[in-house]
Backbone as a ProteinNet text record, in pm:
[ID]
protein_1_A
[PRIMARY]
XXXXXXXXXXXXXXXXXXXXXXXXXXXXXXXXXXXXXXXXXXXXXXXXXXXXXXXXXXXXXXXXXXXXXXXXXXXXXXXXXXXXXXXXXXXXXXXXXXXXXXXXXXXXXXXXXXXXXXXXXXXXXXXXXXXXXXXXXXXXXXXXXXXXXXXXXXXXXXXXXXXXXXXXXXXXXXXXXXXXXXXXXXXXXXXXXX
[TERTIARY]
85.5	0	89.3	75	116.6	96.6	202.5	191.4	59.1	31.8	-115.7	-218.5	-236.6	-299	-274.7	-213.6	-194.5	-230.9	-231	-232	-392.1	-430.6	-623	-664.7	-592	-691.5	-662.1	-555	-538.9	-604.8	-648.2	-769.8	-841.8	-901.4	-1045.5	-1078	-952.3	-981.6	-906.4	-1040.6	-1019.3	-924.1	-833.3	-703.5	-597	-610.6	-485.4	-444.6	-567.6	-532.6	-454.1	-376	-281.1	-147.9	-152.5	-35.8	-41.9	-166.2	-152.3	-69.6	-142.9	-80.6	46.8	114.1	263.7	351.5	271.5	295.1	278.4	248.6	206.5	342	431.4	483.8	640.8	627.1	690.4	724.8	619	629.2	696.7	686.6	725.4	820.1	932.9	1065.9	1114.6	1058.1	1117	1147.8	1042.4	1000.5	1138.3	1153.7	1279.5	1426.7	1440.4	1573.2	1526.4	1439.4	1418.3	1421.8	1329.7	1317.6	1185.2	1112.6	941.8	897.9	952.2	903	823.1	743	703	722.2	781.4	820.5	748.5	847.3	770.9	753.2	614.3	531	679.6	733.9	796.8	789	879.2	858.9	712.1	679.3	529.9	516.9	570.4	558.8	590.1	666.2	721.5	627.7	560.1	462.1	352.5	324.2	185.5	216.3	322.1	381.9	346.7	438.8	406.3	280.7	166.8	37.1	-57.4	24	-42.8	-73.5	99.5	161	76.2	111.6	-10.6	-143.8	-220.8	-359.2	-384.6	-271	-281	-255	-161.9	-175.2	-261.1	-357.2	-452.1	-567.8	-596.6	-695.4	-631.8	-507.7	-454.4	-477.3	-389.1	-429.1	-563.8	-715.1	-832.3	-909.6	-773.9	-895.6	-890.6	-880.7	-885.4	-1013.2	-1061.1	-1182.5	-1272.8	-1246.8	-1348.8	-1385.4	-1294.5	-1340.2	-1452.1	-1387.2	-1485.4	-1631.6	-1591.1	-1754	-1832	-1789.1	-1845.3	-1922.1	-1851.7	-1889	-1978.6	-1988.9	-2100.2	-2170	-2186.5	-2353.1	-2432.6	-2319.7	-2338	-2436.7	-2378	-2429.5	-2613.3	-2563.8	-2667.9	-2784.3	-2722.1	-2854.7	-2889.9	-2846.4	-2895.1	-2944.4	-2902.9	-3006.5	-3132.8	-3130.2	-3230.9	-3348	-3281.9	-3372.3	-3450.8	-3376.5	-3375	-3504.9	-3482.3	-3569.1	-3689	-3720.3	-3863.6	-3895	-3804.7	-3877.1	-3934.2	-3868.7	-3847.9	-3884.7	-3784	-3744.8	-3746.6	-3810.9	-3728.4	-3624	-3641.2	-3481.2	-3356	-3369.8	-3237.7	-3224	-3325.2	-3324	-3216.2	-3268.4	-3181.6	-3050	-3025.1	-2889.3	-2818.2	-2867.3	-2825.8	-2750.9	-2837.6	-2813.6	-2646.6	-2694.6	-2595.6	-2466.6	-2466.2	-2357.2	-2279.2	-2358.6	-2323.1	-2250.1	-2326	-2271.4	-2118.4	-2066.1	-1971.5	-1841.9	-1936.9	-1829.9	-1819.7	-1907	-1907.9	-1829.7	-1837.5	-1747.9	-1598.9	-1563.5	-1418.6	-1380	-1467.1	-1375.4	-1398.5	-1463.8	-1388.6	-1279	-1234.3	-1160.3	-972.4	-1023.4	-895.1	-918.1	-1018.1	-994.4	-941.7	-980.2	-887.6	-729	-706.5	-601.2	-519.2	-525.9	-492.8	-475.3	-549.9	-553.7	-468.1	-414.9	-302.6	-202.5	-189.5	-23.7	-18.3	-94.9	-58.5	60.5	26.7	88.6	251.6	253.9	380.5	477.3	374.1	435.7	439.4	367.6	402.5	555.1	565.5	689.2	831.1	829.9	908.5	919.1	832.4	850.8	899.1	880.3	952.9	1070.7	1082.8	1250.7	1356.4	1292.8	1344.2	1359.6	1235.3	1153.4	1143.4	1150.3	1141.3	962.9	877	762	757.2	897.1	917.6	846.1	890.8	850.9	706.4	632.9	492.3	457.5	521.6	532.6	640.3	710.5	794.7	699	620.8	546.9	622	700.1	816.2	832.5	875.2	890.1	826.2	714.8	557.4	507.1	515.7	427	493.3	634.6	739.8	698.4	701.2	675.9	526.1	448.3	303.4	213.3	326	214.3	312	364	399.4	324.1	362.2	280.2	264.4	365.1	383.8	291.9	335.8	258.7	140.8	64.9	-72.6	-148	-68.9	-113	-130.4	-3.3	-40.4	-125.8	-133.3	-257.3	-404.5	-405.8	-561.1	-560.8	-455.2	-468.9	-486.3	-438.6	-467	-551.7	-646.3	-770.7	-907.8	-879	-954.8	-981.7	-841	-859.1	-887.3	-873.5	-925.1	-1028.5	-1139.3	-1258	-1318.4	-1279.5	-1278.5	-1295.9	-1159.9	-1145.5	-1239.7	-1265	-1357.2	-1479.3	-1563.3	-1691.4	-1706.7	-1580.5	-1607.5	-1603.1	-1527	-1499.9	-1593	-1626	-1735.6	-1853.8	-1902.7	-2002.7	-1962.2	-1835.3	-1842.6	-1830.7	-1924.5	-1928.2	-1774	-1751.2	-1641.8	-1515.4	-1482.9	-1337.4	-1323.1	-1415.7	-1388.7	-1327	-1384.2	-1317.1	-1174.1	-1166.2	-995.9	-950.9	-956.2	-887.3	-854.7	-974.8	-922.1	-836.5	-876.7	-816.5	-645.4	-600.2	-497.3	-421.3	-449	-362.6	-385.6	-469.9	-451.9	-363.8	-375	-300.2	-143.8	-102.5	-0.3	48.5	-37	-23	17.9	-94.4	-64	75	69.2	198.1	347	336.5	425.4	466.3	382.8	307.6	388	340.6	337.1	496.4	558	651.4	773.8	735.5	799.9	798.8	687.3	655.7	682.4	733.9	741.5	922.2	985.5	1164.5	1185.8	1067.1	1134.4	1211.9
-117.7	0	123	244.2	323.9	429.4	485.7	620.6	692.9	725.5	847.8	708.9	618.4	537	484.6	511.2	450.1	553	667.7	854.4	843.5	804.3	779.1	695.4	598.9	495.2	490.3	548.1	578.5	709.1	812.3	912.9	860.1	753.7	743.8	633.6	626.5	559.5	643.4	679.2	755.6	678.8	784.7	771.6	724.1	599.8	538.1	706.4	753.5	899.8	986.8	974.7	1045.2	1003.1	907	867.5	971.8	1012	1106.9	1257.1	1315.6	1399.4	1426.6	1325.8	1243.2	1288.1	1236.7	1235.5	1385.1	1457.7	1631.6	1628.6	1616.5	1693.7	1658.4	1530.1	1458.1	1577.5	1585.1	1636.3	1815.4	1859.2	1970.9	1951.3	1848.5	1843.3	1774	1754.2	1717.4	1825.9	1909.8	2017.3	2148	2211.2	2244.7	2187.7	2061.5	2002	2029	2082.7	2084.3	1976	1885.7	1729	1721.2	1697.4	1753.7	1658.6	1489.2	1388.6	1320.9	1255.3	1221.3	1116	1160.2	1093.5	920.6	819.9	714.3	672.6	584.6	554.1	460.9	502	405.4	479	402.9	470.3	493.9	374.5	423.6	451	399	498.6	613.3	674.9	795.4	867.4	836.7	882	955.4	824.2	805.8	932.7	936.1	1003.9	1183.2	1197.1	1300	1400.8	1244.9	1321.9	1357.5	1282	1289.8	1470.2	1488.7	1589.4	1715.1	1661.8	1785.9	1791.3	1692.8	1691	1786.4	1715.6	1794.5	1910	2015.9	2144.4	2174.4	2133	2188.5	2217.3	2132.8	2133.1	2236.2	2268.7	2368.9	2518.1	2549.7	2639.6	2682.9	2600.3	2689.7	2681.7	2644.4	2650.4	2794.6	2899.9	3062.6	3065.4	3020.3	3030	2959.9	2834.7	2789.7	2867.8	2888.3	2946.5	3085.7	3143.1	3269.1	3267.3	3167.6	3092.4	3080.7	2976.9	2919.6	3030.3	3110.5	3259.8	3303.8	3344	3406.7	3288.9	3203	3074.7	3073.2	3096.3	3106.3	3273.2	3403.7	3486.9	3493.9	3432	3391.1	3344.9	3237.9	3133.6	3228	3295.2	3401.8	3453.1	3560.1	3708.8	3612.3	3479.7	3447.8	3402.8	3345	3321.4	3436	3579.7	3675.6	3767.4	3728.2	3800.4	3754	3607.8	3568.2	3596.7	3560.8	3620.8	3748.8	3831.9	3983.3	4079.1	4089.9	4192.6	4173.5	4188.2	4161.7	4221.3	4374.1	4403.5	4306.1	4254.8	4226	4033.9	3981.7	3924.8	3975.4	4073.7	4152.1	4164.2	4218.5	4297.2	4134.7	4066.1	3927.2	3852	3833.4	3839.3	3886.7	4051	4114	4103.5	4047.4	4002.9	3877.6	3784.1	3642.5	3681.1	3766.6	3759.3	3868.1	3934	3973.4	3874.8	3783.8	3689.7	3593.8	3513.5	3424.6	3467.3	3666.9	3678.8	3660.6	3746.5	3696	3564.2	3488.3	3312.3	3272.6	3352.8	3308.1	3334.3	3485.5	3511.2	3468.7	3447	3388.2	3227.5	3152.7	3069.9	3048	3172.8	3194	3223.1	3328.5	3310	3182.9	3103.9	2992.1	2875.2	2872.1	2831.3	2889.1	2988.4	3053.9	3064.2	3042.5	3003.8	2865.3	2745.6	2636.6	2571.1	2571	2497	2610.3	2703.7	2764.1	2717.2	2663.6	2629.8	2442.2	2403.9	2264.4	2271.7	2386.4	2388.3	2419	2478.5	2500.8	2351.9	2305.9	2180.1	2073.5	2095.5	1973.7	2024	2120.4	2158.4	2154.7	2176.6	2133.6	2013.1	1973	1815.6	1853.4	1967	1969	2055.4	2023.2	2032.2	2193	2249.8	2395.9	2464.4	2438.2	2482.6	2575.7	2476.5	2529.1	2657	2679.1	2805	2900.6	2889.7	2969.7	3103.4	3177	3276.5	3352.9	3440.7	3552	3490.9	3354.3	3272.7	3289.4	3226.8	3180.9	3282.7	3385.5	3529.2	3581.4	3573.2	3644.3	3557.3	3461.3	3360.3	3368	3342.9	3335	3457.8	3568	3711.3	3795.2	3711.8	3766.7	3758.7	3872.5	3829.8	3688.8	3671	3511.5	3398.3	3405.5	3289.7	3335.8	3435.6	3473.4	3438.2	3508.6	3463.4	3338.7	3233	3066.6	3033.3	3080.7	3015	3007.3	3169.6	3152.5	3118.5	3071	3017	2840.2	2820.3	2662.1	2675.1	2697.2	2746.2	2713.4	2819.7	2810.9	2676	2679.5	2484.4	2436.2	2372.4	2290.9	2279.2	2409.3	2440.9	2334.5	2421.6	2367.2	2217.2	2152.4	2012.7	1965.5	1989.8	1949.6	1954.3	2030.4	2016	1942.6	1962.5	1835.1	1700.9	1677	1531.6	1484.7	1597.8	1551.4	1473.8	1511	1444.4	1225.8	1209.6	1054	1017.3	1001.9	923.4	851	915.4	809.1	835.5	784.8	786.9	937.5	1035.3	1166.2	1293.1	1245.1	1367.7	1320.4	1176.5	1133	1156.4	1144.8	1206.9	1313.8	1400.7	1564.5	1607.5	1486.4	1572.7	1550.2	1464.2	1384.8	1480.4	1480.1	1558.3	1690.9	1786.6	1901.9	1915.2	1829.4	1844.7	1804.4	1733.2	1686.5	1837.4	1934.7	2019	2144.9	2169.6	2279.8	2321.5	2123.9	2194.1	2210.3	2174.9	2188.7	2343.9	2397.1	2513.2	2626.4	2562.5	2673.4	2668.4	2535.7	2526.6	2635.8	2627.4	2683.1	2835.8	2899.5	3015.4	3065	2966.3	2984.3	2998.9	2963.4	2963.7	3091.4	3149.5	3298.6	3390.8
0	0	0	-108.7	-83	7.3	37.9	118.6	108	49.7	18	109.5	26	68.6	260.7	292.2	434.6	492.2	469.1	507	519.4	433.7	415.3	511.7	467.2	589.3	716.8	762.9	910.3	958.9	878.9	903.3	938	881.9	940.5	1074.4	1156.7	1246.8	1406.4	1459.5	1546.2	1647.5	1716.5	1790.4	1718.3	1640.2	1514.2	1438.3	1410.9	1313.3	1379.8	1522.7	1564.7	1507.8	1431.2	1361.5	1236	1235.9	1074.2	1134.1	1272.1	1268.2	1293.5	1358.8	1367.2	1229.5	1120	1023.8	972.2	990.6	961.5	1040.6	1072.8	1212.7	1093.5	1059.4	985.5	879.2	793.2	641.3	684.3	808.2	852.9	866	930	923.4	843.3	711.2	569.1	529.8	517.6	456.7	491.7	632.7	711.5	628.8	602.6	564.5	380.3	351.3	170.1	108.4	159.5	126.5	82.4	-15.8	-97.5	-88.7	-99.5	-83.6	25	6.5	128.3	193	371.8	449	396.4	461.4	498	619.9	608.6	739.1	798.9	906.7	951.6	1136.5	1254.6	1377.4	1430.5	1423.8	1445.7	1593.7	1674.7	1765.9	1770.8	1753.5	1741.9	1679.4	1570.8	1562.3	1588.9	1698.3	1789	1851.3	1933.6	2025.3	1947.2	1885.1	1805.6	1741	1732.1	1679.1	1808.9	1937	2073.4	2137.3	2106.2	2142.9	2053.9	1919.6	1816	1913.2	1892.7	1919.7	2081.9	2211.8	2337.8	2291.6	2184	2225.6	2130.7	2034.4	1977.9	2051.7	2124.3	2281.9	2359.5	2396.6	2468	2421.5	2294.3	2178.6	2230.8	2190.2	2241.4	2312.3	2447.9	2591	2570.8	2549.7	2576	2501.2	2375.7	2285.1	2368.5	2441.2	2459.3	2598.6	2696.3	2845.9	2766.9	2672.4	2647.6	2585.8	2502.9	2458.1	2605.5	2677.9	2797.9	2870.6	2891.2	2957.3	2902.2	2761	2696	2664.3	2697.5	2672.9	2802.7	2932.8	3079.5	3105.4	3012.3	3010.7	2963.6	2871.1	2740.3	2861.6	2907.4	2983.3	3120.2	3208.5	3276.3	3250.6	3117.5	3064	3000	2971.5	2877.2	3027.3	3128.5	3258.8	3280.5	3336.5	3405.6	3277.6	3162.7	3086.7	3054.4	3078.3	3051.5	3207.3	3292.7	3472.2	3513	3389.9	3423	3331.3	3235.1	3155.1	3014	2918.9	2812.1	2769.1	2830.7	2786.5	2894.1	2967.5	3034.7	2923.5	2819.5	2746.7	2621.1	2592.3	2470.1	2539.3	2630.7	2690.1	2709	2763.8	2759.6	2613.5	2513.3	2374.6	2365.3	2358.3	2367.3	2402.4	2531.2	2596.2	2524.8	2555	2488.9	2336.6	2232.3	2132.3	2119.4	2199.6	2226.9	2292.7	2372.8	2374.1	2268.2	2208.4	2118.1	1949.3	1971	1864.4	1928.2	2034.8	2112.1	2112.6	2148.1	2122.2	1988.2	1866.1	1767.1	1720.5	1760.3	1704	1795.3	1928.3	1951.2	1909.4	1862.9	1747.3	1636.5	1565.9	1452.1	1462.7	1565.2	1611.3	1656.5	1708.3	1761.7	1632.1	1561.1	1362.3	1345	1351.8	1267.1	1322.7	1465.4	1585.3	1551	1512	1587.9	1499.3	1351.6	1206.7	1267	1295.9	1324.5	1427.5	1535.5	1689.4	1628.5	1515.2	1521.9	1424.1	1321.2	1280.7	1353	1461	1542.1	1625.6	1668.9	1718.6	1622.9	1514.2	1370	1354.7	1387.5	1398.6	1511.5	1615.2	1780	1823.6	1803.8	1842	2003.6	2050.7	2188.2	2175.4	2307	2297.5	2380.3	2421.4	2480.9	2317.6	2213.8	2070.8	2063.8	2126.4	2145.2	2239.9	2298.8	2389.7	2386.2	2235	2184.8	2155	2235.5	2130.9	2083.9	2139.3	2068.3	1900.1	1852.2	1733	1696.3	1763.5	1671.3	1624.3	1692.5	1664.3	1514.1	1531.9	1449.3	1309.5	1329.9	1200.5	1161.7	1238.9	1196	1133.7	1184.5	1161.4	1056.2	904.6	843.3	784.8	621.3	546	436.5	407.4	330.8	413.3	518.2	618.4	602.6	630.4	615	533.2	396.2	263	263.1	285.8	218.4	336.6	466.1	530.6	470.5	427.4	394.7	274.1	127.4	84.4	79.7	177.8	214.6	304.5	375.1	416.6	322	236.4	143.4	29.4	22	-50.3	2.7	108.9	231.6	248.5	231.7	188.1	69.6	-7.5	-152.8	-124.1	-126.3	-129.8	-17.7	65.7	160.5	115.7	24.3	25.2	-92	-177.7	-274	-322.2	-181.1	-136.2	1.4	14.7	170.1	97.9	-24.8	-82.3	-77.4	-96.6	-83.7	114.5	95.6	290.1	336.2	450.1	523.6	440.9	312.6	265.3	207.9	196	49.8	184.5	319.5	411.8	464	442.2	471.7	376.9	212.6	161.5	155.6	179.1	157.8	266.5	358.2	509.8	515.5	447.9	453.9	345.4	234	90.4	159.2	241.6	241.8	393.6	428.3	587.9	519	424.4	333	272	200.8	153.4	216.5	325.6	410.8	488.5	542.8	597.2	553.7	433.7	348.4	289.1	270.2	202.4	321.5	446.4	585	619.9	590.5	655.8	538.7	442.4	354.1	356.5	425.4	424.8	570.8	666.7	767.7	801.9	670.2	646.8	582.5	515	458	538.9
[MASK]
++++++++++++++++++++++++++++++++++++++++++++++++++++++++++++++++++++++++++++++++++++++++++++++++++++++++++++++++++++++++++++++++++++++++++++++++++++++++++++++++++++++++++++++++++++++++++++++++++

């Protein structure tokens, strides 16, 4: 089985698919040494290990989005109590609230999308997991413009390829997920050496 092919079918099996992002971490320190080919599946632990490490700071990355969401749903469900008990304006002002937070944790969402592919390239280059809490780096690298650009250009494909492969059930989102996670970070890591 080839490479592409092993990249697919280990997507679609939840926890095994930490070997994929193992493998993202991989194509980032090919990518660093100017090597275009793609890694082979070998070290599978190391792997494991690796896509563990991705996945814990992607959960880390947006506990800040999620505590602020939490807050404004917590707001939300008060002003929405307090306003059928009471008020309808303290309903609206409620609203209000919530959607001030719910825009704030998107946007340190988006933010956090756009630190992480930087803090996982610093870690494909270290291999030390301090990488991830390099912000001074991450910031410096992530908030150029090259990096910007190929983010939201691989963003947008990702898009793309996603809604046009989401149509086949089960195998059309491992593929897309696999060639653009193949792509991106290739893309990022390259834009992340300028």
């Amino acid at each position: 089985m080839g490479t592409l092919a092993i990249g697919i079918v280990l997507s679609i099996i939840p926890i095994v698919n930490f070997l994929v992002f193992g493998y993202f971490v991989n194509i980032a320190g090919a990518t660093l040494k100017k090597n275009y080919g793609m890694p082979k599946w070998d070290d599978w632990g190391n792997l494991f290990v690796k896509g563990l490490i991705l996945v814990a700071m992607m959960i880390v990355y947006t506990i800040p989005a999620i505590i602020v969401v939490v807050i404004g749903a917590g707001s939300l469900a008060v002003g929405g109590i307090a306003g059928m008990m009471t008020d309808p304006s303290a309903l609206i002002g409620g609203l209000a609230g919530a959607g001030i937070f719910f825009l704030i944790g998107a946007l340190l969402a988006l933010v956090a999308m756009i630190l992480l592919p930087a803090a996982v390239i610093g870690y494909a280059k270290t291999g030390n997991v301090n990488a991830f809490f390099d912000f001074k780096t991450i910031f410096k690298k992530a908030f150029r413009g090259s990096y910007i650009i190929t983010w939201v250009v691989m963003m947008v494909l990702s898009i793309i390829v996603g809604v046009i492969l989401g149509i086949i059930p089960l195998i059309g989102p491992a593929i897309g997920g696999f060639i653009m996670g193949t792509a991106s970070y290739t893309a990022l890591t390259e834009a992340y050496m300028e």
